[in-house]
C-alpha positions as CSV (number, residue, x, y, z in Angstrom):
1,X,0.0,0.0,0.0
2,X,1.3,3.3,-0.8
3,X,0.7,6.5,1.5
4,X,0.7,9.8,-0.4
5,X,0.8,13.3,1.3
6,X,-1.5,15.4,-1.0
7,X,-1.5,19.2,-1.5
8,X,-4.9,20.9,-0.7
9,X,-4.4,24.2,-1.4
10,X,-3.6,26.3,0.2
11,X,-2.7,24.1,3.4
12,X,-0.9,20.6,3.2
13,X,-2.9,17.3,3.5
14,X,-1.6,14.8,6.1
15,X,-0.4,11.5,4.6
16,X,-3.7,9.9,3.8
17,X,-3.9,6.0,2.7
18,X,-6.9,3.8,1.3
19,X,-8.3,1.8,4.1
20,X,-7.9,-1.8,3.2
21,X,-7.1,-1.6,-0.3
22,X,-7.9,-4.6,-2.8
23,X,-5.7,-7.5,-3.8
24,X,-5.4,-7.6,-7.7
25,X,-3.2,-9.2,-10.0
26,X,-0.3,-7.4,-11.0
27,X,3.2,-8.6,-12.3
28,X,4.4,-4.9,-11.6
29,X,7.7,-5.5,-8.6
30,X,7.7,-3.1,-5.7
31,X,10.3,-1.8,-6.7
32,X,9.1,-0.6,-10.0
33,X,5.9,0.8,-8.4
34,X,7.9,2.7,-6.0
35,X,9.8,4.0,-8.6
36,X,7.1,5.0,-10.6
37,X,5.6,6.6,-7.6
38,X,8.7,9.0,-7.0
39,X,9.4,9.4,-10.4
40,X,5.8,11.0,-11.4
41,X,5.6,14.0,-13.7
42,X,6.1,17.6,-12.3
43,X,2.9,18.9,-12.1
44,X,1.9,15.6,-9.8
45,X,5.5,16.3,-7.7
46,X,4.1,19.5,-7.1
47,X,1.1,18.3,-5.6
48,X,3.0,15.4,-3.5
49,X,5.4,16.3,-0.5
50,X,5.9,13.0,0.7
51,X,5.7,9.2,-0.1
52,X,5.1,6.2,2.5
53,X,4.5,2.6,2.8
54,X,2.4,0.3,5.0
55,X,2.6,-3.0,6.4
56,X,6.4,-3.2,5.5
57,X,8.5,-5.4,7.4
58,X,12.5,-4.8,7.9
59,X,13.0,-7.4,5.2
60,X,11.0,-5.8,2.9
61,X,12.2,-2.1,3.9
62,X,15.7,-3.4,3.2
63,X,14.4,-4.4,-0.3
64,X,13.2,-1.1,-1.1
65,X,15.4,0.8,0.4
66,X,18.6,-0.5,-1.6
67,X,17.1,0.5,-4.9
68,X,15.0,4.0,-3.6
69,X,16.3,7.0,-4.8
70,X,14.0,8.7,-2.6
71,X,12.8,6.8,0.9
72,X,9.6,6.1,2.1
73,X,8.7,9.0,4.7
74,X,6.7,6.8,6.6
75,X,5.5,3.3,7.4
76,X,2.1,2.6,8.7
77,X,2.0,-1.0,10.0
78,X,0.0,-2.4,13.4
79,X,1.0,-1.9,16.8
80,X,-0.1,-2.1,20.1
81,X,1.1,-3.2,23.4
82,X,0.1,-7.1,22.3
83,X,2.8,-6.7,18.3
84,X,5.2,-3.7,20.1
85,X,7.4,-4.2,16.2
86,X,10.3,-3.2,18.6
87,X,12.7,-4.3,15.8
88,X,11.2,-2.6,12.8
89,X,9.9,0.4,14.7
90,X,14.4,0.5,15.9
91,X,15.1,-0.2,11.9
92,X,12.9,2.4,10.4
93,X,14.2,5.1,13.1
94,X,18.1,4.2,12.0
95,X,17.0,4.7,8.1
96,X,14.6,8.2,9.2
97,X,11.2,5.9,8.4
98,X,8.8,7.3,10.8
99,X,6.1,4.2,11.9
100,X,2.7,5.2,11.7
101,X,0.9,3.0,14.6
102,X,-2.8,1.8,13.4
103,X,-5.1,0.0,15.5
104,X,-2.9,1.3,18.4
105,X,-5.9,0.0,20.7
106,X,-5.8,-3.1,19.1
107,X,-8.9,-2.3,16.7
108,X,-11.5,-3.3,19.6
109,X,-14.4,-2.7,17.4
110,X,-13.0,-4.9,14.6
111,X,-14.7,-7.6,13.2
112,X,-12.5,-10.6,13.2
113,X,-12.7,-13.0,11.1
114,X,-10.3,-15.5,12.8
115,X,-10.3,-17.4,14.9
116,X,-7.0,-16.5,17.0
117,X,-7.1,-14.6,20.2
118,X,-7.9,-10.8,20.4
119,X,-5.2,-8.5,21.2
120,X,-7.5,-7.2,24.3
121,X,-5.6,-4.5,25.1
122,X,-8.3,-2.3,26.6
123,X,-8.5,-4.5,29.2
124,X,-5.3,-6.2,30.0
125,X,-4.0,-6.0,33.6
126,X,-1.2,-4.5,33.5
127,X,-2.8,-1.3,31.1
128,X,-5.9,-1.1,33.9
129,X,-3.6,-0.7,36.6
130,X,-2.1,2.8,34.9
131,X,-4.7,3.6,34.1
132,X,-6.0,3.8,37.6
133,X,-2.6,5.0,38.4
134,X,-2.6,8.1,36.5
135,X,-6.5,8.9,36.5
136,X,-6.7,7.8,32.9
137,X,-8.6,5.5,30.7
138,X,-6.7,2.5,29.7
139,X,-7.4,4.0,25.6
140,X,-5.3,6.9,27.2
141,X,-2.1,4.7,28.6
142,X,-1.9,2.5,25.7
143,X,-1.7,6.0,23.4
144,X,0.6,7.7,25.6
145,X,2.9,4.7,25.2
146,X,3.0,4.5,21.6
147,X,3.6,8.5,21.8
148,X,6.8,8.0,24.0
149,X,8.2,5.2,21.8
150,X,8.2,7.9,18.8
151,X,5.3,6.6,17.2
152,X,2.6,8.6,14.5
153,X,-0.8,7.5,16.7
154,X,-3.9,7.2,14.6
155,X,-6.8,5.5,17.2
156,X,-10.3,5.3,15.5
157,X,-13.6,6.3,17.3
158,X,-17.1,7.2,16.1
159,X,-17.1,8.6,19.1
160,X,-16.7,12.4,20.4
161,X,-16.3,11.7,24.1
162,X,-13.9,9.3,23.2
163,X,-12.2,11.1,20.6
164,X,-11.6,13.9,22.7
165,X,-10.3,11.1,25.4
166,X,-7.8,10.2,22.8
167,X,-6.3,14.0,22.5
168,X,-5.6,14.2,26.4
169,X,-2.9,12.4,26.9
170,X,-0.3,15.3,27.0
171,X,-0.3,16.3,30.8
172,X,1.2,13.1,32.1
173,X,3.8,10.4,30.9
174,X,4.5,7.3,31.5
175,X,8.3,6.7,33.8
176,X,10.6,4.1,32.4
177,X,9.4,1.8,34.9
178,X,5.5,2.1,33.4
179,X,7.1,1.9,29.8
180,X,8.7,-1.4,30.7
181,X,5.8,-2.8,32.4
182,X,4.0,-2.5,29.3
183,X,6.7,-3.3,27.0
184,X,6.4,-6.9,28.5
185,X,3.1,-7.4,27.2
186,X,4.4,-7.9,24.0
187,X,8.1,-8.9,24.8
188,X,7.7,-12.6,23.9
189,X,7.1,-13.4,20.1
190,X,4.7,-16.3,21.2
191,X,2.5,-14.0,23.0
192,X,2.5,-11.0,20.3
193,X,-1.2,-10.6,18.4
194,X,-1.9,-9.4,15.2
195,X,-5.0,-7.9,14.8
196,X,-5.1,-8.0,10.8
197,X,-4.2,-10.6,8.6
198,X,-5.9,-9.8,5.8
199,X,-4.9,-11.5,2.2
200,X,-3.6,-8.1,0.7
201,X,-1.4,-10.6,-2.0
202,X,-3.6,-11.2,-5.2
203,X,-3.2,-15.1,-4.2
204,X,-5.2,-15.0,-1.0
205,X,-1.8,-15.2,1.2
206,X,-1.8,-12.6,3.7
207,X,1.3,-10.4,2.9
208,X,2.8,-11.4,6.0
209,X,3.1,-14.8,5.2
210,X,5.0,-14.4,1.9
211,X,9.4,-15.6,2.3
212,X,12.4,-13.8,1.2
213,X,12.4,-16.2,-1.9
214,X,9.4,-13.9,-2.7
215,X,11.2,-10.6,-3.0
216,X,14.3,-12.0,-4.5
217,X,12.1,-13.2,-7.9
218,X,12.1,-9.3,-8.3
219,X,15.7,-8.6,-8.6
């Protein structure tokens, strides 16, 4: 999925993305799309300031990134306290990739259709107990850590009460104590979650089960 940051004049756009986009056929390598996508004519450069990915992992950041003349300025993958992505969210900040965090709340209102457990962060333990810490709701904690680990946080709600929740978490923070606490949620592969696993690969395989043998039939 590519994430493009669109002019409105006379104000920039944020980086906006289409939601779940299709799986189609296409014999078209990532890297020729991306270079298509940072190679477009001037009057579309003019109306693009910056380029992204999502749902890159480190072995298919690498990929792109050897060949990119120009890098992705984000990557918008899933995390939450249950898939933490401690390792790609460390790669991406070495190579000046910013993560975008989606379903930072572990997409509580998403309807699942697997049958895996839920990454139920809302009410794990260990969230709860900040949250009555601090005063806050556990939405709030689970935000506020994803801020102090330099993530973009983009929480969904229908919801004004609880959109508005989701802006005030700026007068607190978490210690390094709190952090860690959390951090363990997630700390051990076997108990990290992913919320989404949808088949995004025209072949019905979810992207994230395709192999490095995958990317290397590009080169």
């Amino acid at each position: 999925c590519i994430l493009l940051s669109k002019a409105l004049e006379p104000l920039w756009a944020p980086v906006c993305s289409q939601c779940s986009p299709c799986a189609i056929p296409c014999k078209v390598s990532m890297r020729s799309g991306w270079r298509y996508c940072t190679t477009a004519r001037p009057h579309v450069r003019s109306k693009v300031r910056s380029i992204g990915v999502s749902n890159f992992d480190i072995v298919r950041m690498r990929h792109l990134l050897r060949a990119a003349r120009i890098k992705p300025a984000v990557n918008q993958v899933e995390v939450h306290p249950f898939l933490p992505q401690k390792d790609l969210l460390e790669f991406c900040r070495d190579e000046g990739v910013a993560i975008v965090a989606y379903a930072p709340l572990g997409a509580p209102a998403y309807p699942y259709d697997h049958d895996g457990p839920l990454p139920d962060v809302l009410n794990h333990p260990a969230i709860r107990a900040l949250a009555d810490r601090h005063g806050k709701t556990a939405a709030q904690i689970a935000i506020r850590w994803a801020i102090q680990r330099g993530t973009i946080v983009i929480p969904k709600s229908v919801h004004k009460r609880r959109i508005e929740e989701n802006f005030d978490v700026f007068d607190f923070a978490l210690s390094l104590d709190e952090m860690a606490f959390i951090d363990d949620i997630g700390r051990d592969p076997e108990d990290q979650i992913r919320a989404f696993t949808l088949p995004f690969a025209a072949d019905g395989r979810s992207i994230f089960e395709q192999t490095m043998l995958t990317l290397l039939e590009e080169l």
